[in-house]
PDB file of N, CA, C and O in Angstrom, chain B, residues numbered from 101:
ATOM      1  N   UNK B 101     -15.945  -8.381 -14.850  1.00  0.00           N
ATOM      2  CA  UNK B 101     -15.485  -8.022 -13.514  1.00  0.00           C
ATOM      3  C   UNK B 101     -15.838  -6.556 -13.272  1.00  0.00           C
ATOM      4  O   UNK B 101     -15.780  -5.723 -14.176  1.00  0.00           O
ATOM      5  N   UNK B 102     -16.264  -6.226 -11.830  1.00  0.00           N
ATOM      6  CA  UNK B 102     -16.585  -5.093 -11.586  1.00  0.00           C
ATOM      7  C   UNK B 102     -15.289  -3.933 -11.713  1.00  0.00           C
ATOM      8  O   UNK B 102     -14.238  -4.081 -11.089  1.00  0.00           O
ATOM      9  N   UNK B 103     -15.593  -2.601 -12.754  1.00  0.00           N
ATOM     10  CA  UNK B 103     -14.632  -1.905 -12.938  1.00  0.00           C
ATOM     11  C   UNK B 103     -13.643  -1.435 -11.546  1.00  0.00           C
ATOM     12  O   UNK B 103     -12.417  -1.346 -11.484  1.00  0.00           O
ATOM     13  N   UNK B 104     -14.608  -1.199 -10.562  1.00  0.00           N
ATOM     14  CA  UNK B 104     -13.960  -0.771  -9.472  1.00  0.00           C
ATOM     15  C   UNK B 104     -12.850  -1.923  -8.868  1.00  0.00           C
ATOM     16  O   UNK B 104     -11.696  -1.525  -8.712  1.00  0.00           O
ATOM     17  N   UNK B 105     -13.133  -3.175  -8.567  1.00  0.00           N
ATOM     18  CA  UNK B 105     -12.581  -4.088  -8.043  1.00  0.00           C
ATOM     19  C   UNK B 105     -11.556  -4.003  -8.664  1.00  0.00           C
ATOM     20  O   UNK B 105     -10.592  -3.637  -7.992  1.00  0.00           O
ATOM     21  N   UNK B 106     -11.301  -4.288 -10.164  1.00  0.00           N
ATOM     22  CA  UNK B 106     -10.013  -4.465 -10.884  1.00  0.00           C
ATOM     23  C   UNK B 106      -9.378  -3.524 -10.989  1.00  0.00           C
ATOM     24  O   UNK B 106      -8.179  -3.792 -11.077  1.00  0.00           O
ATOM     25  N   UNK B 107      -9.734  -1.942 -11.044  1.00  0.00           N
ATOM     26  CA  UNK B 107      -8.744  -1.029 -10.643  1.00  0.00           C
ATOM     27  C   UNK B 107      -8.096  -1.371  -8.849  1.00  0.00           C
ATOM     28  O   UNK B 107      -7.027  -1.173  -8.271  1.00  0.00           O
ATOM     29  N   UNK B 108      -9.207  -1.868  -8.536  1.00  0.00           N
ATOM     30  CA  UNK B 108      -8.189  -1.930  -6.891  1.00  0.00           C
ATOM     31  C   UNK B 108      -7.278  -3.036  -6.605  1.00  0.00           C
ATOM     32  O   UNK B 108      -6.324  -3.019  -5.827  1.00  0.00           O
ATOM     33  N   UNK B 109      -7.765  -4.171  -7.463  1.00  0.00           N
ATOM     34  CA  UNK B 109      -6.771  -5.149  -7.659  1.00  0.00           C
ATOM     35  C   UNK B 109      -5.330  -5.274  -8.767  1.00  0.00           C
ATOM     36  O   UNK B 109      -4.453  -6.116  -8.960  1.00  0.00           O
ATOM     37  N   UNK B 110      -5.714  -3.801  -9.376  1.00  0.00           N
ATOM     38  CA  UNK B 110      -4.411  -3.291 -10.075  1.00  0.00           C
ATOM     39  C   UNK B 110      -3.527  -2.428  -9.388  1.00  0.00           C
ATOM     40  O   UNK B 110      -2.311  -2.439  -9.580  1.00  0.00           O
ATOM     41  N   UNK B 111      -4.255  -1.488  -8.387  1.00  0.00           N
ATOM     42  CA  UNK B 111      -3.615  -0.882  -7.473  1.00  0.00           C
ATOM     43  C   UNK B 111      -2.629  -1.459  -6.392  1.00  0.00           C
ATOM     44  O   UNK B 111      -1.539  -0.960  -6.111  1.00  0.00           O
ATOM     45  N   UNK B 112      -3.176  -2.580  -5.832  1.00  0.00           N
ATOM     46  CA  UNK B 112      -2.667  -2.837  -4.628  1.00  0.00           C
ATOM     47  C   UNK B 112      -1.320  -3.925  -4.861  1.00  0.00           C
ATOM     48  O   UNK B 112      -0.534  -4.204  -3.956  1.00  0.00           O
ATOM     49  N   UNK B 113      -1.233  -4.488  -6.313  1.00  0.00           N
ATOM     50  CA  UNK B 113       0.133  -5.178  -5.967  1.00  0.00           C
ATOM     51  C   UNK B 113       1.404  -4.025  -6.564  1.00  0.00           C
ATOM     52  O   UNK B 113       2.615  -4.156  -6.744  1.00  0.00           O
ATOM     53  N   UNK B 114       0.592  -3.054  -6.723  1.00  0.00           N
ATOM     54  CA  UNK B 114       1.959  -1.791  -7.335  1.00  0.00           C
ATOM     55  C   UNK B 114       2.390  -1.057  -5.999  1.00  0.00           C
ATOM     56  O   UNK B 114       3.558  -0.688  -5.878  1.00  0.00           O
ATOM     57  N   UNK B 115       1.280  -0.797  -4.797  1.00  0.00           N
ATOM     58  CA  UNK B 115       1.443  -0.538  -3.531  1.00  0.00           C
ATOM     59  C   UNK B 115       2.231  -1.268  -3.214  1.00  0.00           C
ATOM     60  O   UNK B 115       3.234  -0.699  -2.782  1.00  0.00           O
ATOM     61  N   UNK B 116       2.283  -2.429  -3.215  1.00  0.00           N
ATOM     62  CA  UNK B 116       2.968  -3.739  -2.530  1.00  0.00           C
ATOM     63  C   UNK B 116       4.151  -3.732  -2.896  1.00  0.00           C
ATOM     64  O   UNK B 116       5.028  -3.641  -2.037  1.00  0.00           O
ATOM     65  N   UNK B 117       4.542  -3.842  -4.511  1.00  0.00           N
ATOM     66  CA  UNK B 117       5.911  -3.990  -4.791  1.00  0.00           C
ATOM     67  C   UNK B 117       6.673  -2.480  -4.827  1.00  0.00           C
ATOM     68  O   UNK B 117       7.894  -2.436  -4.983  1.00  0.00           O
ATOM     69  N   UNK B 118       6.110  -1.608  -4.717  1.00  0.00           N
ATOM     70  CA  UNK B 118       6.787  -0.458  -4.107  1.00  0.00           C
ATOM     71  C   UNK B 118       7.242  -0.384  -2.177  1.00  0.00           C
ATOM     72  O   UNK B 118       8.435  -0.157  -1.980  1.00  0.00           O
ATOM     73  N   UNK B 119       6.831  -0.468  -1.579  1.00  0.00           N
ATOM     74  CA  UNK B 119       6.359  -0.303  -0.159  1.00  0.00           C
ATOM     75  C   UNK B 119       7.378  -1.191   0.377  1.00  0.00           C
ATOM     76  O   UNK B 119       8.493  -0.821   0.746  1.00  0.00           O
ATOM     77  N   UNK B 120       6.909  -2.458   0.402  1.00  0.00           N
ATOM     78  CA  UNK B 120       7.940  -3.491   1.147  1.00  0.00           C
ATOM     79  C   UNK B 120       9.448  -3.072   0.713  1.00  0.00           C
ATOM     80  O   UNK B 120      10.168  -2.886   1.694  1.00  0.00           O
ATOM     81  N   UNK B 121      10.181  -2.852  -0.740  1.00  0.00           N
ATOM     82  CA  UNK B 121      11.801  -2.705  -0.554  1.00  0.00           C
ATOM     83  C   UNK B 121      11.501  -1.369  -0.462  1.00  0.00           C
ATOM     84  O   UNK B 121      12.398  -0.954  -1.196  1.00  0.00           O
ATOM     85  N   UNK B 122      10.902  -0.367  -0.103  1.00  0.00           N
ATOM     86  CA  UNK B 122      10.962   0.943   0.212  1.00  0.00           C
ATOM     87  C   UNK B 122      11.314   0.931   1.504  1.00  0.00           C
ATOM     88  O   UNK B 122      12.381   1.427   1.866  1.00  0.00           O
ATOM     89  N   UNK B 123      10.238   0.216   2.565  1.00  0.00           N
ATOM     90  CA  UNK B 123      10.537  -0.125   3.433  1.00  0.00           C
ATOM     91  C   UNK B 123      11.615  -0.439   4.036  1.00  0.00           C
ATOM     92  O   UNK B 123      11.904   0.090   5.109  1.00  0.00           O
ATOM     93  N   UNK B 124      12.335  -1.285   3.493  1.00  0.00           N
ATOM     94  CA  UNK B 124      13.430  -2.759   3.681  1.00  0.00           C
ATOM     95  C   UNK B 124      14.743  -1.857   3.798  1.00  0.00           C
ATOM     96  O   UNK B 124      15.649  -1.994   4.619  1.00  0.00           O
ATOM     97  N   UNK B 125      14.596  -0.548   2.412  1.00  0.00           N
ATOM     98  CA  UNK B 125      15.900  -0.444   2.670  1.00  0.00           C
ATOM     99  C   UNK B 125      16.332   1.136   3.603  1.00  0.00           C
ATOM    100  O   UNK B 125      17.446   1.603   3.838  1.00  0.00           O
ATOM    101  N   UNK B 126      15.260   1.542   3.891  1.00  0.00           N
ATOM    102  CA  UNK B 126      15.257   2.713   5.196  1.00  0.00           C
ATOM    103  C   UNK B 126      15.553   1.978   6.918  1.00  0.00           C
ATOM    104  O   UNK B 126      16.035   2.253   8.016  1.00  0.00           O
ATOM    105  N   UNK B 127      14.876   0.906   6.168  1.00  0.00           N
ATOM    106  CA  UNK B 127      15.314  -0.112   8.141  1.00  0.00           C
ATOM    107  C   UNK B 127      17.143  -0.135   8.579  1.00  0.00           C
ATOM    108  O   UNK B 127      18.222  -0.602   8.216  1.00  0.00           O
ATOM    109  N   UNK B 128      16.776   0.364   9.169  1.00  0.00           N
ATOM    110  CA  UNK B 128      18.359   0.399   9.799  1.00  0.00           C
ATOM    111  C   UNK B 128      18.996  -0.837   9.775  1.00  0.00           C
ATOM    112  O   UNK B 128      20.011  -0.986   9.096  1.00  0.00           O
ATOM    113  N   UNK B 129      18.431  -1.913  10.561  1.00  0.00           N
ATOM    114  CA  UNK B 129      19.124  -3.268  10.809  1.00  0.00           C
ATOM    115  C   UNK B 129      18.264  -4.323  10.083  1.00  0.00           C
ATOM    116  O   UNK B 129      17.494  -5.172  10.533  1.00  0.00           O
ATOM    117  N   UNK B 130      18.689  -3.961   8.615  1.00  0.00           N
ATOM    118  CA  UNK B 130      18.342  -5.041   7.607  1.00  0.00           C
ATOM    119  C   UNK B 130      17.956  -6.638   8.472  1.00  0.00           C
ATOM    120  O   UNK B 130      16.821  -7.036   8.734  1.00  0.00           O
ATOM    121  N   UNK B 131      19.451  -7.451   8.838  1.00  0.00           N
ATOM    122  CA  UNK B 131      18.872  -8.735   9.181  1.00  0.00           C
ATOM    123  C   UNK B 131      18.320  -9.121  10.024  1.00  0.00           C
ATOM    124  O   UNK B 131      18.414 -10.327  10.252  1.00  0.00           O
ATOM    125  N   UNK B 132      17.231  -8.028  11.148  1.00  0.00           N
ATOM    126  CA  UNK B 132      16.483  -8.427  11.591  1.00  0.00           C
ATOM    127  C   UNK B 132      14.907  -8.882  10.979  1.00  0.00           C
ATOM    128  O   UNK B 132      13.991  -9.602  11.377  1.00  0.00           O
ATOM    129  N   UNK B 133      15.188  -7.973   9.714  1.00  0.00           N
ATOM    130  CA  UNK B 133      13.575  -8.094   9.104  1.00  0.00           C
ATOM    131  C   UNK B 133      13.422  -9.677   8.762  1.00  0.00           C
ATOM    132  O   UNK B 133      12.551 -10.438   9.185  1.00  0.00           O
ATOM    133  N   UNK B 134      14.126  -9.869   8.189  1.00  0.00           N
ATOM    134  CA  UNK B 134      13.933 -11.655   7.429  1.00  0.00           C
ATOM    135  C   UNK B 134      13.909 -12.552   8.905  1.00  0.00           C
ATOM    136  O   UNK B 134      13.526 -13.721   8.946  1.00  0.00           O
ATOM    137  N   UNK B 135      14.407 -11.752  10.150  1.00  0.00           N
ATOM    138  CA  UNK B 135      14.323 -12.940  11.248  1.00  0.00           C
ATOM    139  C   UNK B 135      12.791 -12.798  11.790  1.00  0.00           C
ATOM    140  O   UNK B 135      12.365 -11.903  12.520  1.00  0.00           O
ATOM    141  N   UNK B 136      12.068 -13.907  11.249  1.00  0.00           N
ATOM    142  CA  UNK B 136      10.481 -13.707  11.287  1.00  0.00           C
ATOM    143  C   UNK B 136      10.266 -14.476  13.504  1.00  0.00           C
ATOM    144  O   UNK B 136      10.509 -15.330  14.357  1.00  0.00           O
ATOM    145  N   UNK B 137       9.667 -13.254  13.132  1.00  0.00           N
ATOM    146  CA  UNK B 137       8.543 -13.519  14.872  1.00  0.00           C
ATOM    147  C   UNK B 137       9.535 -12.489  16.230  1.00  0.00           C
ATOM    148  O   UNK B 137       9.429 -12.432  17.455  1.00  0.00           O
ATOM    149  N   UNK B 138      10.587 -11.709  15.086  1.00  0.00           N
ATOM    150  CA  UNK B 138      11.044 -11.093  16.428  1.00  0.00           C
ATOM    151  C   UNK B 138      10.308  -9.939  16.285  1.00  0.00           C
ATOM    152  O   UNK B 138       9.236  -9.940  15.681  1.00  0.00           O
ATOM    153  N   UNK B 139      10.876  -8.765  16.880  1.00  0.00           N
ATOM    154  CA  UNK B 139      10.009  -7.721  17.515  1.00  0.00           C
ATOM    155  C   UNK B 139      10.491  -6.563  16.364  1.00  0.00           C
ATOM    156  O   UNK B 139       9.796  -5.563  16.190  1.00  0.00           O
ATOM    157  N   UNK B 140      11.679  -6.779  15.634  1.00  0.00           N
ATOM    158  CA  UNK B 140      11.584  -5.939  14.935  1.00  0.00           C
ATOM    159  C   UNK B 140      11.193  -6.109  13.541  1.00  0.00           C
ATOM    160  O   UNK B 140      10.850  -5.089  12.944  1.00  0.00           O
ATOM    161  N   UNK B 141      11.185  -7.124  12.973  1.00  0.00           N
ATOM    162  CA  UNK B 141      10.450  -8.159  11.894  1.00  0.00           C
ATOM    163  C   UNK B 141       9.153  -7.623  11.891  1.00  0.00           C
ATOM    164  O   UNK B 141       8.706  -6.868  11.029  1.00  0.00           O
ATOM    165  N   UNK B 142       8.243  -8.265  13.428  1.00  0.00           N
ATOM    166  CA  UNK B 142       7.039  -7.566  13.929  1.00  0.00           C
ATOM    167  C   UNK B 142       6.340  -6.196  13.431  1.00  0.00           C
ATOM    168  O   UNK B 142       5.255  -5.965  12.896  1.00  0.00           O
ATOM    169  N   UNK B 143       7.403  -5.401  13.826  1.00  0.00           N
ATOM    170  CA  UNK B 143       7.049  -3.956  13.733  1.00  0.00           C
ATOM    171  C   UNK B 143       7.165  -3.330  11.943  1.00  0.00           C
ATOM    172  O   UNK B 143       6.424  -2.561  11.331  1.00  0.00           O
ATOM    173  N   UNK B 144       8.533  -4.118  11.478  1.00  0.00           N
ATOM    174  CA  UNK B 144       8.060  -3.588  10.201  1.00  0.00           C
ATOM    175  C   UNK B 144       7.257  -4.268   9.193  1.00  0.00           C
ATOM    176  O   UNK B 144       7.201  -3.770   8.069  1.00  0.00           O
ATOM    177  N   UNK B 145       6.531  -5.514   9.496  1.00  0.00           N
ATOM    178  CA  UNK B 145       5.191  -6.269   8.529  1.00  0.00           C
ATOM    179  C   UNK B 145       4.082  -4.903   9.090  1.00  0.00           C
ATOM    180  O   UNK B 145       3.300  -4.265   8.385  1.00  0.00           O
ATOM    181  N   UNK B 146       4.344  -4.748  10.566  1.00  0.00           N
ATOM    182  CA  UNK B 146       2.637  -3.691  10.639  1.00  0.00           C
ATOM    183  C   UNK B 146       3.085  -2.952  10.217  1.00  0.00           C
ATOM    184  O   UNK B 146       2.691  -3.183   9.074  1.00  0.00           O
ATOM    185  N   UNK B 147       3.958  -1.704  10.074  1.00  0.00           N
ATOM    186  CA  UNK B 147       4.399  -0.853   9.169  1.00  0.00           C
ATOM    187  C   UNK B 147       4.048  -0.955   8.115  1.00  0.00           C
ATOM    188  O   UNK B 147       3.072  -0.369   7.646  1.00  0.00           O
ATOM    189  N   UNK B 148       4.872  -1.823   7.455  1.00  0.00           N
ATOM    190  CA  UNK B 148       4.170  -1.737   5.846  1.00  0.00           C
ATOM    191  C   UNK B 148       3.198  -2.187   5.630  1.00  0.00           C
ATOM    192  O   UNK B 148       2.967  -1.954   4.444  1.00  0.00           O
ATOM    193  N   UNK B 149       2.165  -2.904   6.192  1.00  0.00           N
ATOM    194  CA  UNK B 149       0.920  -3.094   5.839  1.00  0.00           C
ATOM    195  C   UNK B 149      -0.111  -2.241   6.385  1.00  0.00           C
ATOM    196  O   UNK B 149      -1.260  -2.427   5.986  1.00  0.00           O
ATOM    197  N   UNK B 150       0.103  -1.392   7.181  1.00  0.00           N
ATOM    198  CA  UNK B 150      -0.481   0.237   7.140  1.00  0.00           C
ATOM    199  C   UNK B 150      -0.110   0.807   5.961  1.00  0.00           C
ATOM    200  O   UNK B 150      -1.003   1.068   5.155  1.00  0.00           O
ATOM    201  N   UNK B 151       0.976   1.044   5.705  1.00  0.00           N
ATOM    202  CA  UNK B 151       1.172   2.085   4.718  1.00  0.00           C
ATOM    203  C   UNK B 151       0.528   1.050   2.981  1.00  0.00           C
ATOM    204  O   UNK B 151      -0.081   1.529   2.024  1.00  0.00           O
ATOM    205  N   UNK B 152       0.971  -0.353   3.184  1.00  0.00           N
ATOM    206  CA  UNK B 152       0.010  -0.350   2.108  1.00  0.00           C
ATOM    207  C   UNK B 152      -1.954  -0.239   1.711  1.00  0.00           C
ATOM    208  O   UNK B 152      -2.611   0.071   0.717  1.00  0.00           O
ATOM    209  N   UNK B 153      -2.207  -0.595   2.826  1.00  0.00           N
ATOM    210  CA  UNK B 153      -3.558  -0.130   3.000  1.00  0.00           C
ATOM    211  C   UNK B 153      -3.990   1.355   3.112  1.00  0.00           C
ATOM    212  O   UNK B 153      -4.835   1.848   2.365  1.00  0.00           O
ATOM    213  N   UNK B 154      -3.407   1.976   4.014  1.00  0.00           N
ATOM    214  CA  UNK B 154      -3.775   3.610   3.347  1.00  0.00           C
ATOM    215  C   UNK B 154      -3.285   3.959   2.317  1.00  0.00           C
ATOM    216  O   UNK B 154      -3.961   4.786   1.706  1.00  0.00           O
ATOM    217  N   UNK B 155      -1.995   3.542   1.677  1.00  0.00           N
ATOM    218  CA  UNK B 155      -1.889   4.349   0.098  1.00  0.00           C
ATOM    219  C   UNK B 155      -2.857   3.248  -1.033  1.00  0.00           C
ATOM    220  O   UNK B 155      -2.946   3.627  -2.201  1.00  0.00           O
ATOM    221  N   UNK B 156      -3.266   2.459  -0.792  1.00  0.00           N
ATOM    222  CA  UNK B 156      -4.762   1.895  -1.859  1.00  0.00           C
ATOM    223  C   UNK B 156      -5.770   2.252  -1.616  1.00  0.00           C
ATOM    224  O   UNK B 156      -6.715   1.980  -2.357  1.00  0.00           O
ATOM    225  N   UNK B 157      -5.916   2.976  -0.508  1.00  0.00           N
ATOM    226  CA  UNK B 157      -7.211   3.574  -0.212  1.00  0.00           C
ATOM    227  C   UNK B 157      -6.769   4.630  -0.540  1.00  0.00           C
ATOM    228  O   UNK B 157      -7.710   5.056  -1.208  1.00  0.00           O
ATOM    229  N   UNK B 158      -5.702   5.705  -0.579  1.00  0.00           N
ATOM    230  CA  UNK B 158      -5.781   6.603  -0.920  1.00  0.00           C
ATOM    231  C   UNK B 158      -5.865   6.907  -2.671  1.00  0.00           C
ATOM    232  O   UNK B 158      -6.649   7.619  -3.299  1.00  0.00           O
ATOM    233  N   UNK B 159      -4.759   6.085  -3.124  1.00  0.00           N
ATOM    234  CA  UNK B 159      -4.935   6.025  -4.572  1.00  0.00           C
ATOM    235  C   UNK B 159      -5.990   5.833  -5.041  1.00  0.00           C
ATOM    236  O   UNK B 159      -6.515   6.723  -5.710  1.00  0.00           O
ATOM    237  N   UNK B 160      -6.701   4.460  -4.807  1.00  0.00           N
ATOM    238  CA  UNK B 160      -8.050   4.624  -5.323  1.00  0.00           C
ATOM    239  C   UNK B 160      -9.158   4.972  -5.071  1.00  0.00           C
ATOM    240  O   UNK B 160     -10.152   4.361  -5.464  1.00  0.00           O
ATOM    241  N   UNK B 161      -9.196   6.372  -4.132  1.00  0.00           N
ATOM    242  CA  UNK B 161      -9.815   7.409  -4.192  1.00  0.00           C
ATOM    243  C   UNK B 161      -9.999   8.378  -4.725  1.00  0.00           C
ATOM    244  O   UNK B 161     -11.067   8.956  -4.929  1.00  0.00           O
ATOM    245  N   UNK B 162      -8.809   8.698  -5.051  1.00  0.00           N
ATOM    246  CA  UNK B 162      -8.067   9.931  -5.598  1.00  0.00           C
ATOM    247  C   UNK B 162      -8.090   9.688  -7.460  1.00  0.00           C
ATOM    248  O   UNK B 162      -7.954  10.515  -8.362  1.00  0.00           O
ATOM    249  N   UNK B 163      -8.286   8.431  -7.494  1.00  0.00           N
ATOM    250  CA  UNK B 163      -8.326   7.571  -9.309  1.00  0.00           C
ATOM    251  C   UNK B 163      -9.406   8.103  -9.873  1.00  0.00           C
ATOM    252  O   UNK B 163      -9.444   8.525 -11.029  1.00  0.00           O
ATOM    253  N   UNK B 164     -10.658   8.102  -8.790  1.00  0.00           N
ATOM    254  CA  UNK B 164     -12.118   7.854  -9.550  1.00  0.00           C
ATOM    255  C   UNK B 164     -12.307   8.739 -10.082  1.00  0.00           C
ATOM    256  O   UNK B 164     -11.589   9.736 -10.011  1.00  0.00           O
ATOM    257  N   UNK B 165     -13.671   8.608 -11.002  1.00  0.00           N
ATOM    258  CA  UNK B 165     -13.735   9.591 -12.125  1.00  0.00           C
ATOM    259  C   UNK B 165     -14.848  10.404 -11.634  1.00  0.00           C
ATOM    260  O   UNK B 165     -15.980  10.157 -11.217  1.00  0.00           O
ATOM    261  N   UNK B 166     -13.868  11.872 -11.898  1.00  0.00           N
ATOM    262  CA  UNK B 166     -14.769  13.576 -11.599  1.00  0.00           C
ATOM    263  C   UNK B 166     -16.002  13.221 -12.015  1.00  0.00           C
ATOM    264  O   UNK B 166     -15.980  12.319 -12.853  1.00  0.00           O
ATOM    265  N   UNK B 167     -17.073  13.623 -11.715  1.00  0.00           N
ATOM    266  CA  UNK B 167     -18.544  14.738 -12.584  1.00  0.00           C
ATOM    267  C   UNK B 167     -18.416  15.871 -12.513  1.00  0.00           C
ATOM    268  O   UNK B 167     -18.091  16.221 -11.379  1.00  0.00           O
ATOM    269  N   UNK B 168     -18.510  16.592 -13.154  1.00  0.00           N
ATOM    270  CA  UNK B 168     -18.846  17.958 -13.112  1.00  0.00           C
ATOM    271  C   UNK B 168     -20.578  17.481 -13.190  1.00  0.00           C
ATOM    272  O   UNK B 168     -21.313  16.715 -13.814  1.00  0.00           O
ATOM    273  N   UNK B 169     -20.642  18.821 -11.772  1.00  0.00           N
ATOM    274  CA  UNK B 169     -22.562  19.326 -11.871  1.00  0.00           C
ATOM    275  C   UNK B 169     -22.159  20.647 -12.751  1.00  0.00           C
ATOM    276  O   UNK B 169     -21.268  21.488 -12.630  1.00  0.00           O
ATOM    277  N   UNK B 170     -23.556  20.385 -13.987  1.00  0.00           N
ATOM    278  CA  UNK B 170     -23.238  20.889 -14.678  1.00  0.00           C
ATOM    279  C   UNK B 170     -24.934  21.870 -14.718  1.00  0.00           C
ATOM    280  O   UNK B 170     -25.319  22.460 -15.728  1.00  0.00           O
ATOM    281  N   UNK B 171     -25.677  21.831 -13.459  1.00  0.00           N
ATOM    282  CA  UNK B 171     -26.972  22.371 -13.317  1.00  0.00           C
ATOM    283  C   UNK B 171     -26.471  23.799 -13.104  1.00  0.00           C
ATOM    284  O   UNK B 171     -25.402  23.836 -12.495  1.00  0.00           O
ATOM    285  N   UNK B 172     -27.001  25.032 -13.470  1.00  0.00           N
ATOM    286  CA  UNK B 172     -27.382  26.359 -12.872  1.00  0.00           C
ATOM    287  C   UNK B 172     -28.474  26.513 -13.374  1.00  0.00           C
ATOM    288  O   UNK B 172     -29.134  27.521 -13.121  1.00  0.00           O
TER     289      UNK B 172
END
């Protein structure tokens, strides 16, 4: 398997299981989240699936490995 892929497929369910009860428990009115298709349910799936997509893009950016240019 390509090294890159499996670091990103190691990344993104640690995004995931961080994020969503990070999420869950800053929401003010808990039992709207589990009530799926209302508006505030709505708003926090796009929420956290922004924030998990920019912090896997950010992490595994920030992962890869330095070079030093080592020319003068």
């Amino acid at each position: 398997m390509n090294p890159n892929l499996k670091r990103f497929l190691v990344i993104l369910p640690l995004v995931i299981f961080i994020t969503f009860p990070l999420f869950y428990f800053i929401e003010e009115d808990r039992n709207c989240v589990l009530d799926f298709g209302s508006k505030c349910s709505n708003s926090y799936f796009i929420r956290t699936s922004v924030q998990v997509v920019v912090m896997t893009v950010l992490f595994f950016y920030l992962g890869r490995k330095k070079t030093a240019n080592k020319t003068k």
